[in-house]
N, C-alpha and C positions, 0 to 999 in steps of 0.2 A: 387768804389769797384766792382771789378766783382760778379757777382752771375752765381755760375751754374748752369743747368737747365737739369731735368732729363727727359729723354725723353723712352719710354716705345716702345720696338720692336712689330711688330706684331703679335710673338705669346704668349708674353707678358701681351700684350692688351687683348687677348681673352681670356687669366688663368683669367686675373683681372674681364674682365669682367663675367665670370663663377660664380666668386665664388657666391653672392648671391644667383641663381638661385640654385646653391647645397646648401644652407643654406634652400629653402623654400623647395625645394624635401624633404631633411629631415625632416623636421616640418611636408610634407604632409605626408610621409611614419611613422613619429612617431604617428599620428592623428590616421589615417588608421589603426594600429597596436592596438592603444587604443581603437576603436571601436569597432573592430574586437572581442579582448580579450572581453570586455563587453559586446556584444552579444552572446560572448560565455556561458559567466556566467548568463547573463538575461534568455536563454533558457534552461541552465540544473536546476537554478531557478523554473522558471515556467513547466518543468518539473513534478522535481518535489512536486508542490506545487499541481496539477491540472490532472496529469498521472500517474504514477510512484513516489514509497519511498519505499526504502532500510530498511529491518528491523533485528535486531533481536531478536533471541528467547532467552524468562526468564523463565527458568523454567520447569517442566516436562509436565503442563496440557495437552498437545498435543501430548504424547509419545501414540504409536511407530510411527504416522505419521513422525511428527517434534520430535529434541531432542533439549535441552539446547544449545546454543550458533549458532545452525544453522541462517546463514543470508540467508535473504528473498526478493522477491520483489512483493508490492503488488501492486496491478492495481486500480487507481483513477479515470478514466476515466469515466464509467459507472454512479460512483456515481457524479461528477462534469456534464454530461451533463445533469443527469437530474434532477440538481438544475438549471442548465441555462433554462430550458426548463419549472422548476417549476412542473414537473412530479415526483410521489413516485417512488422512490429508492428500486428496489428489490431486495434482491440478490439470487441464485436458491436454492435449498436442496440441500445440500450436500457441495456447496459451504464452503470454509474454508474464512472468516472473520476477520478485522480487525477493534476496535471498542474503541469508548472511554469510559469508565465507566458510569454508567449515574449516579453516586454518585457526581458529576461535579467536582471530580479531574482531574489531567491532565494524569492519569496512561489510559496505553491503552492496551487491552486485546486482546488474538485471540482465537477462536473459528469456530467450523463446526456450519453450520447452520441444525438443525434439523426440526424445525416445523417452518410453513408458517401462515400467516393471516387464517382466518376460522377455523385452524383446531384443534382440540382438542389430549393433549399430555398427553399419559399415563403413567408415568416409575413406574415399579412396576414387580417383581416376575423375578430381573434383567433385563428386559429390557425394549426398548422404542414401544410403538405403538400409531399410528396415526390414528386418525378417522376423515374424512370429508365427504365431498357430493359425491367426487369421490370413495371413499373408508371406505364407513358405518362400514363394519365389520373389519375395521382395518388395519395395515399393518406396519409392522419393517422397520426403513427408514435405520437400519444398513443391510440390504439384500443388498449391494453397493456393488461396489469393495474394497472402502476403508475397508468395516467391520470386510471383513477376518480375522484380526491381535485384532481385538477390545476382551479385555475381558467382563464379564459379565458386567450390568451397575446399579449402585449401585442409590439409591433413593428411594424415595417413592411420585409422584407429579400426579397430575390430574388437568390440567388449558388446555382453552381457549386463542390462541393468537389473538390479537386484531389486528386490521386492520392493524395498523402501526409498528409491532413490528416482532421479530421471536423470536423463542424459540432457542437458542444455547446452545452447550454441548463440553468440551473437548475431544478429544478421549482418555483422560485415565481417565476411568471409575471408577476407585478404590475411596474407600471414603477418601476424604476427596485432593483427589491430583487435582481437580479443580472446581475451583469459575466459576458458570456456571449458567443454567436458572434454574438447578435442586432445586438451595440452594438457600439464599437471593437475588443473582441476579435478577433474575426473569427476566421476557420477556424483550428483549434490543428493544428498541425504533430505526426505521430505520434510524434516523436522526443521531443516534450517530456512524453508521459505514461510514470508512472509505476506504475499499476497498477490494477486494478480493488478495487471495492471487493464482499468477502465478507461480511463480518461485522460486525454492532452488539454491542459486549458490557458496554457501559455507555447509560444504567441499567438496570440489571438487572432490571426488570419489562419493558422493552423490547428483549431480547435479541430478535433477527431476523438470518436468513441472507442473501445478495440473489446 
């Protein structure tokens, strides 16, 4: 019995011989593509976990800086390297705060930072004043730019912040419209903040740097 026998032209041979090698291209180019994607995600991850978080606003305590639903982006960076470094974590006056409760819920609050380690916080006859080594006879830390807009500020407190702590306040002063250093809060410990706040980038006729 015959057999026939198939015999493969030369350009034939070279398709045949092709195809693997386009079998493992695609394997390297779906690999490639996979890693790629994952490094994508690993650095807006670490991001941010360690730079940068997206936040937003609940709530009025911040009005008329911030209002309700404004989103935010706060800066991690400062507070991250100087946990790497094992250095205290300061953030300046004035500076606007983002902070965990120190009631050890996981609710996370924002806040201007008004009074610093050493110094002594008056609020009283509406307003705030600051007493320390630099400044015995006192001083309004709402004389800012931000203060302009601030109304009266409602309280009655006389404390000392401690070394590790600041004293924070909402900029809406009215009573009872925020949970602050004024009231039970009391001095927030610098371990529980999380970052300063940069950027407003919603809504977007309201974009603002801080």
């Amino acid at each position: 019995m015959n057999q026939e026998s198939t015999t493969l032209s030369p350009a034939e041979a070279v398709l045949a011989d092709n195809k693997p090698r386009k079998s493992k291209k695609s394997l390297g180019e779906m690999f490639s593509t996979v890693l790629l994607f994952g490094g994508a995600l690993l650095t807006a991850f670490m991001l941010n976990i360690f730079v940068f978080q997206s936040y937003e606003v609940d709530g009025q305590s911040m009005e008329p800086t911030l209002q309700n639903k404004d989103r935010l982006i706060i800066y991690k960076l400062n507070k991250t390297w100087s946990k790497v470094l094992r250095n205290q974590y300061m953030p300046n006056r004035g500076d606007v705060i983002v902070f965990h409760k120190p009631n050890g819920s996981s609710d996370q609050l924002i806040k201007r930072v008004i009074g610093l380690p050493g110094d002594r916080v008056v609020v009283k006859n509406d307003k705030i004043t600051i007493y320390n080594t630099d400044s015995p006879d006192g001083f309004n830390p709402d004389d800012a730019e931000y203060g302009g807009e601030l109304q009266a500020t409602y309280g009655n407190v006389d404390v000392v912040v401690g070394s590790n702590e600041v004293f924070v306040c909402g900029d809406n002063r009215i009573p009872g419209a925020s949970y602050d250093s004024r009231s039970t809060l009391g001095n927030v410990p610098t371990s529980f903040i999380v970052g300063e706040l940069v950027l407003r980038y919603l809504p977007v006729g309201n974009i603002k740097t801080f």
